[in-house]
PDB file of N, H, CA, C and O in Angstrom:
ATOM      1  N   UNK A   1       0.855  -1.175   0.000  1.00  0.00           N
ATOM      2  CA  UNK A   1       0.000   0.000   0.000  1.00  0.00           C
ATOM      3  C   UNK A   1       0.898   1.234   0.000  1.00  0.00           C
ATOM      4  O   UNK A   1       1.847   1.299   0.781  1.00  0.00           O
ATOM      5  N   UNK A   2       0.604   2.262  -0.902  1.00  0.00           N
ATOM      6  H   UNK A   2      -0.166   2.209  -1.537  1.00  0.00           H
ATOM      7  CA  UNK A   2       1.548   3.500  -0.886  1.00  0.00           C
ATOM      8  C   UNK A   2       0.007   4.005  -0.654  1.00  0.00           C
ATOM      9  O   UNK A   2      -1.103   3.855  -1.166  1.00  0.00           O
ATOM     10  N   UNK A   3       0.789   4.879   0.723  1.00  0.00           N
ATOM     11  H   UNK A   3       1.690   5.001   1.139  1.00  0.00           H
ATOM     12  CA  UNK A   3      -0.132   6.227   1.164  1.00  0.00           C
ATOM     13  C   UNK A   3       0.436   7.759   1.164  1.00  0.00           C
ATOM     14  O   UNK A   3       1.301   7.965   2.016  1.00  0.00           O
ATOM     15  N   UNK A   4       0.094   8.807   0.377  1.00  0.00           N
ATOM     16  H   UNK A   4      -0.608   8.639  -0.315  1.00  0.00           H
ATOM     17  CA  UNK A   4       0.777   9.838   0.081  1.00  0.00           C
ATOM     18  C   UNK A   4       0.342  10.620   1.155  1.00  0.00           C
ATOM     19  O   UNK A   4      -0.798  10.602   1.620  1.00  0.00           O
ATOM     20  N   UNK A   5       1.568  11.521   1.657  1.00  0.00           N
ATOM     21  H   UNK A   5       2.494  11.536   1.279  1.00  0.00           H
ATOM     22  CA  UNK A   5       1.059  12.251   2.761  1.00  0.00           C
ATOM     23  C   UNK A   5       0.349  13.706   2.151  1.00  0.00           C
ATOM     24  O   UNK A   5      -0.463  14.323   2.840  1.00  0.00           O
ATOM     25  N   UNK A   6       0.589  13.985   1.339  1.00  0.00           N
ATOM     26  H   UNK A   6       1.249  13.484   0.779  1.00  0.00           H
ATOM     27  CA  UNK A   6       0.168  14.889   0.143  1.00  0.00           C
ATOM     28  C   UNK A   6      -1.789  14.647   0.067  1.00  0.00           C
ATOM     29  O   UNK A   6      -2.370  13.596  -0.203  1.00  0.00           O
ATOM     30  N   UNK A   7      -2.283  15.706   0.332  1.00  0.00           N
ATOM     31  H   UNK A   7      -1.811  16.560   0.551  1.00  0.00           H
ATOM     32  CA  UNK A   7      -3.446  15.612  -0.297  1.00  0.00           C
ATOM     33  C   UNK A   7      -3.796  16.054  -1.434  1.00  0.00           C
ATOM     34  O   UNK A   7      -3.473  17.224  -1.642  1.00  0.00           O
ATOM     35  N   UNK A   8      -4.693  15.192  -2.754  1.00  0.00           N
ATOM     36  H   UNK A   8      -4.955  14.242  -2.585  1.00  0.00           H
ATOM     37  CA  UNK A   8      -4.506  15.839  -3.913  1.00  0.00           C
ATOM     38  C   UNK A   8      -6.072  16.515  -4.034  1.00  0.00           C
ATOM     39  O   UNK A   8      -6.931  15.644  -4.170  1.00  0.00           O
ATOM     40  N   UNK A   9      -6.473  17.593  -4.013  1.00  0.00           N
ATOM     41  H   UNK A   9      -5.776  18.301  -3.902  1.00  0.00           H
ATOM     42  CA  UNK A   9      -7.493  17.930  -3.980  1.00  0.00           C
ATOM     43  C   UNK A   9      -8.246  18.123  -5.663  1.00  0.00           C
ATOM     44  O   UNK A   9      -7.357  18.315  -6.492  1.00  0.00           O
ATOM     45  N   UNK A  10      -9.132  18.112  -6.049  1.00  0.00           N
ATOM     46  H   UNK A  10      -9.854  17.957  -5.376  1.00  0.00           H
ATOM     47  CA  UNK A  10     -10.183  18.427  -6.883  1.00  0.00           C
ATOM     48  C   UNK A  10     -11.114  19.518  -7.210  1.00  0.00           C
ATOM     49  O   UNK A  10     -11.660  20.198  -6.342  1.00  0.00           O
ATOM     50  N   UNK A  11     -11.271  19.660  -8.364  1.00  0.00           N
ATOM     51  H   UNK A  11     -10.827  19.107  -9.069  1.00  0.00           H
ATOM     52  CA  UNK A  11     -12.250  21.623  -8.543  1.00  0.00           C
ATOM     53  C   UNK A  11     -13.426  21.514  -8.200  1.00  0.00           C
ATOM     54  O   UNK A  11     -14.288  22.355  -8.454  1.00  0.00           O
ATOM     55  N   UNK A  12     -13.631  20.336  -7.505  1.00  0.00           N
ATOM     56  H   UNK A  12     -12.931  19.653  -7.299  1.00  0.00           H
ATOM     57  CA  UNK A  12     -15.122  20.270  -7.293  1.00  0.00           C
ATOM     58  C   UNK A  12     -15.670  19.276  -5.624  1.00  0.00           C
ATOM     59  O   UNK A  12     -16.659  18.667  -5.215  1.00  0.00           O
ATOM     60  N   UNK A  13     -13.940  19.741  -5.021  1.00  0.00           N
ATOM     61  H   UNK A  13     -13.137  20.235  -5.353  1.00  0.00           H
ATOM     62  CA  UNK A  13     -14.270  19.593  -3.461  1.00  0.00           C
ATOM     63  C   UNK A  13     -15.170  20.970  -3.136  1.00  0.00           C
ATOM     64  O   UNK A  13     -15.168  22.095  -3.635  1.00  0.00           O
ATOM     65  N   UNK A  14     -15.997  20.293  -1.977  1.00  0.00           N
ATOM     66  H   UNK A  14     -15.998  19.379  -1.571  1.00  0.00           H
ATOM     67  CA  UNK A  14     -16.571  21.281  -1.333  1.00  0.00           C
ATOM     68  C   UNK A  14     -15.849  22.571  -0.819  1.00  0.00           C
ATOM     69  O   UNK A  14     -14.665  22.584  -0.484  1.00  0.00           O
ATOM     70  N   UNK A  15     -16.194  23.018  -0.807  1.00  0.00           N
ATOM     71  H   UNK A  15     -17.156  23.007  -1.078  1.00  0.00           H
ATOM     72  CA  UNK A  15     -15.791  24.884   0.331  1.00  0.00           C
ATOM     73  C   UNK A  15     -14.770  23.910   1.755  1.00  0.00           C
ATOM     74  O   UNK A  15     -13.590  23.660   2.001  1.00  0.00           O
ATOM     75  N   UNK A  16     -16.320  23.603   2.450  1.00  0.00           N
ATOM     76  H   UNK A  16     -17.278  23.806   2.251  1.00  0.00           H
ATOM     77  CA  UNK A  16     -15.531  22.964   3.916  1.00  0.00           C
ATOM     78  C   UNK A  16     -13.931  22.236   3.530  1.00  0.00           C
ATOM     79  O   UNK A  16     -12.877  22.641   4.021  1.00  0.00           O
ATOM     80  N   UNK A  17     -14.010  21.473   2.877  1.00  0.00           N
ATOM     81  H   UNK A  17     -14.866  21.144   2.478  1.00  0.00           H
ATOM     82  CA  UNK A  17     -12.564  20.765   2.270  1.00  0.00           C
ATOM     83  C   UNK A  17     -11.726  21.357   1.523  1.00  0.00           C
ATOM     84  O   UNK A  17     -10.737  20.659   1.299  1.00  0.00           O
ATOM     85  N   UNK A  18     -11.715  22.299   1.074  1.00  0.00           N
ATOM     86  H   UNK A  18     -12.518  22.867   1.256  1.00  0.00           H
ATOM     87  CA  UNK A  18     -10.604  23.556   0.651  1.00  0.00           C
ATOM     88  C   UNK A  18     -10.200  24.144   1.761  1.00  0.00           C
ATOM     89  O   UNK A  18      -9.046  24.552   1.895  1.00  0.00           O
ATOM     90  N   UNK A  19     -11.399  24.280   2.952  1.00  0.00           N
ATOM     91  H   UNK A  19     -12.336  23.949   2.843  1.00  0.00           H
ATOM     92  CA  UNK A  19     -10.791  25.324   3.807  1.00  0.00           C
ATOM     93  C   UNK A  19      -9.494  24.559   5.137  1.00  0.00           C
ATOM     94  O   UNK A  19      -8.543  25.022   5.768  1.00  0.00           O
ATOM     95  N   UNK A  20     -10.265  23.009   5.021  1.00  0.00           N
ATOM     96  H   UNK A  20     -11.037  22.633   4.508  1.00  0.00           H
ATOM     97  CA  UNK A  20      -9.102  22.106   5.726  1.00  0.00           C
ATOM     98  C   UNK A  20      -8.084  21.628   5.261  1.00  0.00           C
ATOM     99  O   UNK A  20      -7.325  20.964   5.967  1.00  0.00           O
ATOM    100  N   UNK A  21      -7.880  21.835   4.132  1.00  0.00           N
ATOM    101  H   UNK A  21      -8.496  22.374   3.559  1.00  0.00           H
ATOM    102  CA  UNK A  21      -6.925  20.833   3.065  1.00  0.00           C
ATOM    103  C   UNK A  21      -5.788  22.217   2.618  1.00  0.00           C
ATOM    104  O   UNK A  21      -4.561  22.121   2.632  1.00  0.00           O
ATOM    105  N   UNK A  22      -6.575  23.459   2.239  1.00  0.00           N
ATOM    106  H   UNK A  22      -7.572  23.537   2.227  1.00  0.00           H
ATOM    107  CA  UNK A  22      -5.654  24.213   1.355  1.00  0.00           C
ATOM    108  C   UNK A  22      -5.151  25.939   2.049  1.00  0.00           C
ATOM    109  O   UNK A  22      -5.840  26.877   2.451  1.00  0.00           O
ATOM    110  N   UNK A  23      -4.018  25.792   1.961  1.00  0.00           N
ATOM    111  H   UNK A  23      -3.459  25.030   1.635  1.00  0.00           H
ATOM    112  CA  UNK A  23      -3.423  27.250   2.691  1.00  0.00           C
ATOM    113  C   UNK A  23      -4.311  28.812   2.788  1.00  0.00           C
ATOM    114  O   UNK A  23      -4.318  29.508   1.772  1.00  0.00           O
ATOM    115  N   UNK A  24      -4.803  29.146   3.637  1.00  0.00           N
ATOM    116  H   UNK A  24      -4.797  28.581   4.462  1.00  0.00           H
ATOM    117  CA  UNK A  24      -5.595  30.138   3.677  1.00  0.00           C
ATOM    118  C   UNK A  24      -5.005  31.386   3.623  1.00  0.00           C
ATOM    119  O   UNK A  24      -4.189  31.678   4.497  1.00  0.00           O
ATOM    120  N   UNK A  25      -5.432  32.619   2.252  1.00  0.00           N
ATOM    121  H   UNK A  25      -6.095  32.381   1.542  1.00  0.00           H
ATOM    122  CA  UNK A  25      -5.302  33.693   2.192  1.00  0.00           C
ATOM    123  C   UNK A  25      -5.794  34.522   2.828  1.00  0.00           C
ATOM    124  O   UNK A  25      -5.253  35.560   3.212  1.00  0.00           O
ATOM    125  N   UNK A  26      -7.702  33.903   3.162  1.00  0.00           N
ATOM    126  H   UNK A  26      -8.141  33.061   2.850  1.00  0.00           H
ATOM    127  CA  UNK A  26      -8.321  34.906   3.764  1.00  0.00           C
ATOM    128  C   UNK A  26      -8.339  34.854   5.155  1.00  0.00           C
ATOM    129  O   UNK A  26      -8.592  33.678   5.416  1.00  0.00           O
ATOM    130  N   UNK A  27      -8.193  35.562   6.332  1.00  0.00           N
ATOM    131  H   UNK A  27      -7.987  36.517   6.120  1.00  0.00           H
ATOM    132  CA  UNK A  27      -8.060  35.292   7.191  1.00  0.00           C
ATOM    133  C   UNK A  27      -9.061  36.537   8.018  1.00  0.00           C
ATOM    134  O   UNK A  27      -8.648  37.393   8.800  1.00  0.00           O
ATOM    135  N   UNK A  28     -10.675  36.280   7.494  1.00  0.00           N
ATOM    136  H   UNK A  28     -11.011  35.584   6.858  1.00  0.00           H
ATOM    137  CA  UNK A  28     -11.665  36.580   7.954  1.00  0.00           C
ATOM    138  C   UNK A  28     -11.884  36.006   9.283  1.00  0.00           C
ATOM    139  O   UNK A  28     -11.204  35.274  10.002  1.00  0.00           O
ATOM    140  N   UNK A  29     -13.053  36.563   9.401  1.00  0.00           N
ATOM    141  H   UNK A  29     -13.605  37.158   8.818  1.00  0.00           H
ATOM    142  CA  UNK A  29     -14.053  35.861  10.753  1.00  0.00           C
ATOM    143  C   UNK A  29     -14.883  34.541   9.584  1.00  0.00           C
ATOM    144  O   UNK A  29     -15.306  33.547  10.174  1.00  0.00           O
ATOM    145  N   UNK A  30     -15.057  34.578   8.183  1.00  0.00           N
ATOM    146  H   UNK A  30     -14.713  35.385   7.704  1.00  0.00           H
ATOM    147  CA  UNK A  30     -15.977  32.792   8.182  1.00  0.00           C
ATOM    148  C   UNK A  30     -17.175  32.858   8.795  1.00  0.00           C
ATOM    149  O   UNK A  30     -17.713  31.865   9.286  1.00  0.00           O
ATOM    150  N   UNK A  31     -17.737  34.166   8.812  1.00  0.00           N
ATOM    151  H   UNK A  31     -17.301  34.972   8.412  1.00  0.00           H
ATOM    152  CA  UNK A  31     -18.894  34.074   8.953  1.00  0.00           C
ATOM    153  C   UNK A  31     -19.615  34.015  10.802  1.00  0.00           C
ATOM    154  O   UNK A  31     -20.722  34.156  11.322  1.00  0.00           O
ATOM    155  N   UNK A  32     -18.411  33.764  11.194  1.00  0.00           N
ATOM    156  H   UNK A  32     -17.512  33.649  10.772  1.00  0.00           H
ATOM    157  CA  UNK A  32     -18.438  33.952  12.286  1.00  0.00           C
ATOM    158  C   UNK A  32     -19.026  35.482  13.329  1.00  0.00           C
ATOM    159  O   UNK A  32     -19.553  35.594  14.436  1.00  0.00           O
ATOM    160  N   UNK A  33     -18.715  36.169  12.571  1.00  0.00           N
ATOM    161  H   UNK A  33     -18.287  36.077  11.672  1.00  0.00           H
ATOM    162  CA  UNK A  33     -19.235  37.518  12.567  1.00  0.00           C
ATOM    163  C   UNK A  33     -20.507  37.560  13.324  1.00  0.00           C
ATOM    164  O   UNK A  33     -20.896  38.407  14.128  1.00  0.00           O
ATOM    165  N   UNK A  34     -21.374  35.910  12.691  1.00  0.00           N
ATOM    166  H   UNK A  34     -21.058  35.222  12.038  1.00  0.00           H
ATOM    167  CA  UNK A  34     -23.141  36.385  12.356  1.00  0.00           C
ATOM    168  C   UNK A  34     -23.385  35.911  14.098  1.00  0.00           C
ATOM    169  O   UNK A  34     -24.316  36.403  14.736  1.00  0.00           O
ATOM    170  N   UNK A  35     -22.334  34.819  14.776  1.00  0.00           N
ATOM    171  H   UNK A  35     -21.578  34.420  14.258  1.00  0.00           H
ATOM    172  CA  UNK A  35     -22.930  34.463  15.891  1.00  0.00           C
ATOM    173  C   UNK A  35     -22.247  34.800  17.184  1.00  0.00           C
ATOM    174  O   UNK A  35     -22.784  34.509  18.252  1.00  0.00           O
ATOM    175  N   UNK A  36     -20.601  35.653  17.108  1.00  0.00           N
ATOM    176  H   UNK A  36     -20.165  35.889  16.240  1.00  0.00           H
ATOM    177  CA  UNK A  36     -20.558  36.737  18.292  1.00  0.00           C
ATOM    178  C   UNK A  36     -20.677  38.287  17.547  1.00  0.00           C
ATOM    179  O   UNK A  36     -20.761  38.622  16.365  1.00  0.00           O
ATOM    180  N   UNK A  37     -20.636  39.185  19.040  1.00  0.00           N
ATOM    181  H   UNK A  37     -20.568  38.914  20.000  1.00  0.00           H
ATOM    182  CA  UNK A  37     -20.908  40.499  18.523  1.00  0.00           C
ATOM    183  C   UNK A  37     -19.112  40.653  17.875  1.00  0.00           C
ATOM    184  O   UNK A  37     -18.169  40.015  18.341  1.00  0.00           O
ATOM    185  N   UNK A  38     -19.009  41.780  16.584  1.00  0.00           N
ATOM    186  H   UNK A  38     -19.775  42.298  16.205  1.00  0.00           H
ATOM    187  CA  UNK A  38     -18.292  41.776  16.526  1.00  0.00           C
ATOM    188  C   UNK A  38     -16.553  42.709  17.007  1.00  0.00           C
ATOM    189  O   UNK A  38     -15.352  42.698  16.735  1.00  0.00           O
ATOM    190  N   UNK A  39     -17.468  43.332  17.783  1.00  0.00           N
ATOM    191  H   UNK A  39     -18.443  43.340  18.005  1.00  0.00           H
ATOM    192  CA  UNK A  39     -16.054  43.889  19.120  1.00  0.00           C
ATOM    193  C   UNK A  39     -15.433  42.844  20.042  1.00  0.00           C
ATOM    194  O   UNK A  39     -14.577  43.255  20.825  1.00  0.00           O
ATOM    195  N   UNK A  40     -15.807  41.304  20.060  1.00  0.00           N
ATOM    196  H   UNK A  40     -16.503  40.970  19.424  1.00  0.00           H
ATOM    197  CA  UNK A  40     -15.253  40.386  20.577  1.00  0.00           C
ATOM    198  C   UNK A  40     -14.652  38.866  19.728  1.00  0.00           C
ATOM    199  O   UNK A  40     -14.310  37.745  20.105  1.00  0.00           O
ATOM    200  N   UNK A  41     -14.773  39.667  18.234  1.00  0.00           N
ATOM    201  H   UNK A  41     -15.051  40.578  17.927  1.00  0.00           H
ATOM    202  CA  UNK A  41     -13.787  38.988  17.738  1.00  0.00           C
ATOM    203  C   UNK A  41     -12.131  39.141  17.203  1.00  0.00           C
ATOM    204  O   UNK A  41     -11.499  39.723  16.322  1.00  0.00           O
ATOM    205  N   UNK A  42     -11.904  38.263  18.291  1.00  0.00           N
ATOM    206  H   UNK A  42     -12.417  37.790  19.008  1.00  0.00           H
ATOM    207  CA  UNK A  42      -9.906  38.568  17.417  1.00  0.00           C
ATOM    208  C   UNK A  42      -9.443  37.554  16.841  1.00  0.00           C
ATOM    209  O   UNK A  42      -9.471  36.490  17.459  1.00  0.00           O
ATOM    210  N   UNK A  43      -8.793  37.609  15.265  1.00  0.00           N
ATOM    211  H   UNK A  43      -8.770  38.474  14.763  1.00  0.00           H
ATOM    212  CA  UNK A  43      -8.081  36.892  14.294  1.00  0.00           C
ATOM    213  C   UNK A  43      -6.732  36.975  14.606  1.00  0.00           C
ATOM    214  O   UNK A  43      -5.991  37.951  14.493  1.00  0.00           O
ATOM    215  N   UNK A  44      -6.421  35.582  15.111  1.00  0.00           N
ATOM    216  H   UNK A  44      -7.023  34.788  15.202  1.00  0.00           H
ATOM    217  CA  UNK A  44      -4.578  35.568  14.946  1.00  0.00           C
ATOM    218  C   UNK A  44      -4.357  34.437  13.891  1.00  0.00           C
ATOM    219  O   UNK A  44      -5.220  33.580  13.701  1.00  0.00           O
ATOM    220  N   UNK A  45      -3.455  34.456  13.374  1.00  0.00           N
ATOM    221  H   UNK A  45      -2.754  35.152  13.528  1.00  0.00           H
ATOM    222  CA  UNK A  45      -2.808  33.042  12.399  1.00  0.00           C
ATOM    223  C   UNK A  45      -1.860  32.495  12.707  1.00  0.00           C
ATOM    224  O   UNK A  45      -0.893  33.055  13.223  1.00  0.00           O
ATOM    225  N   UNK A  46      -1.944  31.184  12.434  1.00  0.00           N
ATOM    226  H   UNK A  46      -2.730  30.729  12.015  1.00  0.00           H
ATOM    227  CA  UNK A  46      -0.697  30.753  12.689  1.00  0.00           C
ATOM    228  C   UNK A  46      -0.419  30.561  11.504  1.00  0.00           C
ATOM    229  O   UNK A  46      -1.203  30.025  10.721  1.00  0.00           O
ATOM    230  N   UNK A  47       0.905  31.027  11.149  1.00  0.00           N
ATOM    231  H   UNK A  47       1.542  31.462  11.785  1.00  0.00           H
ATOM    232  CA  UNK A  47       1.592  30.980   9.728  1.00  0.00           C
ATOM    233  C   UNK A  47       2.019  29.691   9.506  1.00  0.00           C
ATOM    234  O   UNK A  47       2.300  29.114  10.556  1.00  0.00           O
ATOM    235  N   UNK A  48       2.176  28.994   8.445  1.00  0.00           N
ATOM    236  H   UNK A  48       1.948  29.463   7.592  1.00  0.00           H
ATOM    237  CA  UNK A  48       2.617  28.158   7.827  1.00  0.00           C
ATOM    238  C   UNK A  48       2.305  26.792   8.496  1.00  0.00           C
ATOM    239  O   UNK A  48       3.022  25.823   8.744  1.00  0.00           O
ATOM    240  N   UNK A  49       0.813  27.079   8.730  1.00  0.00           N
ATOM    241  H   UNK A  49       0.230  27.866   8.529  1.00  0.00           H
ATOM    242  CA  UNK A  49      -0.124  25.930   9.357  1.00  0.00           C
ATOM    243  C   UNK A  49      -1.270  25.741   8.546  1.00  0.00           C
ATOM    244  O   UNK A  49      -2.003  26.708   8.337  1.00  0.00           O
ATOM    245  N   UNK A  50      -1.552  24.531   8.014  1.00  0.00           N
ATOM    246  H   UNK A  50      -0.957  23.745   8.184  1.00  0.00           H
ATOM    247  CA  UNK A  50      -3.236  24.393   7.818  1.00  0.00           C
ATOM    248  C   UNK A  50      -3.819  24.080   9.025  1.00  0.00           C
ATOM    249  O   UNK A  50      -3.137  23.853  10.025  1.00  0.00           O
ATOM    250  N   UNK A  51      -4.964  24.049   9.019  1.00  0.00           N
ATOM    251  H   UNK A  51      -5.517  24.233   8.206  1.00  0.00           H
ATOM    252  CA  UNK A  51      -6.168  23.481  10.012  1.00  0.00           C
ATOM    253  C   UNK A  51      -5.936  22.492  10.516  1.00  0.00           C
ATOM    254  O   UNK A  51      -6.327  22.399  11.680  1.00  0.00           O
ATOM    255  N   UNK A  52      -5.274  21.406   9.969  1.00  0.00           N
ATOM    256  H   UNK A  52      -4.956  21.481   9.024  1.00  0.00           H
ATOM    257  CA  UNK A  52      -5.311  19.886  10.610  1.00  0.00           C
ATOM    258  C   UNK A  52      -3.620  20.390  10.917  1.00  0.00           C
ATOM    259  O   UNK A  52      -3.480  20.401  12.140  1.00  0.00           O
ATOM    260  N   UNK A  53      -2.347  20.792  10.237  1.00  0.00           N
ATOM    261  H   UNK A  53      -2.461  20.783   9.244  1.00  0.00           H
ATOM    262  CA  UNK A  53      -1.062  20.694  10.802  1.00  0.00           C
ATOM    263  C   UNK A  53      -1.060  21.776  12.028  1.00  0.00           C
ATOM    264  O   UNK A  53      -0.065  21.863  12.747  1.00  0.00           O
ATOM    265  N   UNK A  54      -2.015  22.459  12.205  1.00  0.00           N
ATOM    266  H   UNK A  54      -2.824  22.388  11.621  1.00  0.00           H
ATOM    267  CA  UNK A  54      -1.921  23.194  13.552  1.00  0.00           C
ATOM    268  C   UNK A  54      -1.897  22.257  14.868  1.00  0.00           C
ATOM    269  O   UNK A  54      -1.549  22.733  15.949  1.00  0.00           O
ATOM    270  N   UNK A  55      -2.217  21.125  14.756  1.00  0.00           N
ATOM    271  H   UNK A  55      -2.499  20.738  13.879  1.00  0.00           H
ATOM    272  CA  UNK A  55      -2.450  20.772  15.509  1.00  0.00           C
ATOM    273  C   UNK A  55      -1.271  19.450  16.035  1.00  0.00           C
ATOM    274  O   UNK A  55      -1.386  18.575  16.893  1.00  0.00           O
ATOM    275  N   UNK A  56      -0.050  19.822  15.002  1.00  0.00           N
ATOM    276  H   UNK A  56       0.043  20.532  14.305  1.00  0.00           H
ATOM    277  CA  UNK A  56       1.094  18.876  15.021  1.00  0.00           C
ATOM    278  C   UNK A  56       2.361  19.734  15.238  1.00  0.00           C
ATOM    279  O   UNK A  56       2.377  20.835  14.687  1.00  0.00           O
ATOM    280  N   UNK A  57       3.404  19.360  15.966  1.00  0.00           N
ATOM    281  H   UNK A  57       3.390  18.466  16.413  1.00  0.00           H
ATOM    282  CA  UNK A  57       4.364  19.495  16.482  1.00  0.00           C
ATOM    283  C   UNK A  57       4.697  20.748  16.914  1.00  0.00           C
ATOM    284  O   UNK A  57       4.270  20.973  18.047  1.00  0.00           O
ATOM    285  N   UNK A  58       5.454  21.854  16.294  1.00  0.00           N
ATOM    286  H   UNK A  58       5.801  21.671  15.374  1.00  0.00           H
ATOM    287  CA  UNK A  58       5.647  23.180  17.115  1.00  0.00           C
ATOM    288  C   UNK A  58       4.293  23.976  16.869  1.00  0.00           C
ATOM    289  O   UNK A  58       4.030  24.923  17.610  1.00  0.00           O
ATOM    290  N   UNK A  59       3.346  23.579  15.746  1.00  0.00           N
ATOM    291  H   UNK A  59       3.559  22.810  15.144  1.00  0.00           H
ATOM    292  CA  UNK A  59       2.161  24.290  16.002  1.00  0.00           C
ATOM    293  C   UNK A  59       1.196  23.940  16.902  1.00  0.00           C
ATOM    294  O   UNK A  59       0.390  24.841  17.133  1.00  0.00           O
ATOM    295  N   UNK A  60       1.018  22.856  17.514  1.00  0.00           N
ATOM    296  H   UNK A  60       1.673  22.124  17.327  1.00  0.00           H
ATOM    297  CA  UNK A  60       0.432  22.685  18.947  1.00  0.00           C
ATOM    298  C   UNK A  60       1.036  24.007  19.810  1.00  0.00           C
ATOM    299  O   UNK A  60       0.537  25.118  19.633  1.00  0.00           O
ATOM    300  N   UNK A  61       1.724  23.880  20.395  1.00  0.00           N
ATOM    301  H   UNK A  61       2.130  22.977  20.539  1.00  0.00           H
ATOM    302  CA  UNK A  61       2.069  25.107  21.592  1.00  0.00           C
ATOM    303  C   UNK A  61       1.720  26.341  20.787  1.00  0.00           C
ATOM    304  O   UNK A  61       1.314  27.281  21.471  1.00  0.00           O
ATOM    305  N   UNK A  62       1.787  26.525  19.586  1.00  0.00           N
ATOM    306  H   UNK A  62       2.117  25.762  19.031  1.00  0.00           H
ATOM    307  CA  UNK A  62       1.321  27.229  19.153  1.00  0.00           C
ATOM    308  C   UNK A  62      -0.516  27.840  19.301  1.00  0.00           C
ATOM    309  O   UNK A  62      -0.937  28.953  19.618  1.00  0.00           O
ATOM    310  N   UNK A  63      -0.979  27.053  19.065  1.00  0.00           N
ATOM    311  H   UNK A  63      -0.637  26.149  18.807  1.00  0.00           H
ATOM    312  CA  UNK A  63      -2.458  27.033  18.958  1.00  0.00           C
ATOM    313  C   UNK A  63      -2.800  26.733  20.402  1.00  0.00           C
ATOM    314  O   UNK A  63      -3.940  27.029  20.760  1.00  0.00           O
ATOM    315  N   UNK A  64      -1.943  26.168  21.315  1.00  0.00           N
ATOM    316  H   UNK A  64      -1.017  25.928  21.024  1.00  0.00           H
ATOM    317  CA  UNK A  64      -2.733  26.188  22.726  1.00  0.00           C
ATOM    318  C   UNK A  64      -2.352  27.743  23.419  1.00  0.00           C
ATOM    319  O   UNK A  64      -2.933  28.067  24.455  1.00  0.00           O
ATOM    320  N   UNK A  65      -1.450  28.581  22.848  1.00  0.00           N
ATOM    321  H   UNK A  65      -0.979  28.318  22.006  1.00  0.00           H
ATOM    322  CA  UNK A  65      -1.101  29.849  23.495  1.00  0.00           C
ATOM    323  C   UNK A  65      -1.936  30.456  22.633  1.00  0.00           C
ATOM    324  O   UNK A  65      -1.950  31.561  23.176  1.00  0.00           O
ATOM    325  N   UNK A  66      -2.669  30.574  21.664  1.00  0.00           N
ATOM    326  H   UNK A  66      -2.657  29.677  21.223  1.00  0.00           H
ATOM    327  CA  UNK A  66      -3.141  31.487  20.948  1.00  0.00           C
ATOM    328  C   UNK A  66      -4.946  31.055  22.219  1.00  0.00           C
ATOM    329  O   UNK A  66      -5.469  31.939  22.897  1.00  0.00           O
ATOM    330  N   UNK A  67      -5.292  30.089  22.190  1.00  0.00           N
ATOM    331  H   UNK A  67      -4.867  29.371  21.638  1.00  0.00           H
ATOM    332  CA  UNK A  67      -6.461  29.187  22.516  1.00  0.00           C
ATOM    333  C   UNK A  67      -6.084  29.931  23.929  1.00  0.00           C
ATOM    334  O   UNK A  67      -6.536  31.001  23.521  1.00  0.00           O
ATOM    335  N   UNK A  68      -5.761  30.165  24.874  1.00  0.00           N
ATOM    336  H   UNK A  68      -5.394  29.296  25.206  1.00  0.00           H
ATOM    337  CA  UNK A  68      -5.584  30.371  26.086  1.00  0.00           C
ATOM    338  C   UNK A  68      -5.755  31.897  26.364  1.00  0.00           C
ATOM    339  O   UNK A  68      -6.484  32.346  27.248  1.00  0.00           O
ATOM    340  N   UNK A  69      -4.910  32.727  25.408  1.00  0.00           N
ATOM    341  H   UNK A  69      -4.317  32.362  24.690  1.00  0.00           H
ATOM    342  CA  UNK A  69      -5.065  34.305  24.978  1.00  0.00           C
ATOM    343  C   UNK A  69      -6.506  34.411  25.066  1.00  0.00           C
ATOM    344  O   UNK A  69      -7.053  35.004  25.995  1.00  0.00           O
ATOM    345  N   UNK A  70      -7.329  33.677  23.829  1.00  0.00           N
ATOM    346  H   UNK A  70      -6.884  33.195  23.074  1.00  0.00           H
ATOM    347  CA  UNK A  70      -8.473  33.736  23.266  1.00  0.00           C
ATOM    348  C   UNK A  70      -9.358  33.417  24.949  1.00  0.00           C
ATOM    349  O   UNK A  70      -9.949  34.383  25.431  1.00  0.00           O
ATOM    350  N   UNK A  71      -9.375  32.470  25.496  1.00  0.00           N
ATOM    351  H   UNK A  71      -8.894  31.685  25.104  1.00  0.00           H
ATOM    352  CA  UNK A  71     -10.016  32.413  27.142  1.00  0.00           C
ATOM    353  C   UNK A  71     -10.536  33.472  27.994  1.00  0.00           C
ATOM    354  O   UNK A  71     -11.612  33.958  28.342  1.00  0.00           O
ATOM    355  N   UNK A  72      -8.438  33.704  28.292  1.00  0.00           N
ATOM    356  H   UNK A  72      -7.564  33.310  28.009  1.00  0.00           H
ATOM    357  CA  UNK A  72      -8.556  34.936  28.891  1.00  0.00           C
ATOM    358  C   UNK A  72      -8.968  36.198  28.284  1.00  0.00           C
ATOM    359  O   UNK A  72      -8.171  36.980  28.801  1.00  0.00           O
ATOM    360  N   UNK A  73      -9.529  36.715  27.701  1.00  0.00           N
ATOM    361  H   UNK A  73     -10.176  36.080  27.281  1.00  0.00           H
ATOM    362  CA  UNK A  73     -10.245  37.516  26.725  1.00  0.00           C
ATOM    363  C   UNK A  73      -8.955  38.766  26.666  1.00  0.00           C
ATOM    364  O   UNK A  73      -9.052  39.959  26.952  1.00  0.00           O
ATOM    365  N   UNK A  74      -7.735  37.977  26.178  1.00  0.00           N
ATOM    366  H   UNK A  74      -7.657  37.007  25.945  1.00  0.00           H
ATOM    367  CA  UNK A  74      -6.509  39.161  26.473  1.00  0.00           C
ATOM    368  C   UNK A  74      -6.585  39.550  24.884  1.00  0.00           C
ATOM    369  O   UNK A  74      -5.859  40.435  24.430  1.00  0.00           O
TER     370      UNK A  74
END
């Protein structure tokens, strides 16, 4: 079995699966806007992370200090 760590995506994946799979330019609220007020939303990025690699090796501590900021409403 060869498993590519590479995902090869398609022009006719959904939205949701572009937004987990492929490097994000926009770095909106997503609509998010519609369900807090928006003086209590803050956008940080983590650079040179997708959605699922945020959550692997130096971007963990990453995303748990951003996640903790976000708590404490700092």
């Amino acid at each position: 079995m060869n498993c590519s760590s590479k995902f090869e995506g398609q022009s006719d994946d959904p939205v949701g699966l572009k937004f987990l799979t492929e490097t994000q330019l926009d770095f909106g609220p997503f609509g998010l806007e519609s369900l807090f007020p928006e003086d209590q939303i803050s956008i940080n990025c983590a650079t040179n992370a997708k959605h699922v690699s945020m959550m692997k090796n130096e971007n963990t501590i990453r995303l748990i200090k951003l996640t903790e900021v976000a708590m404490r409403g700092e």
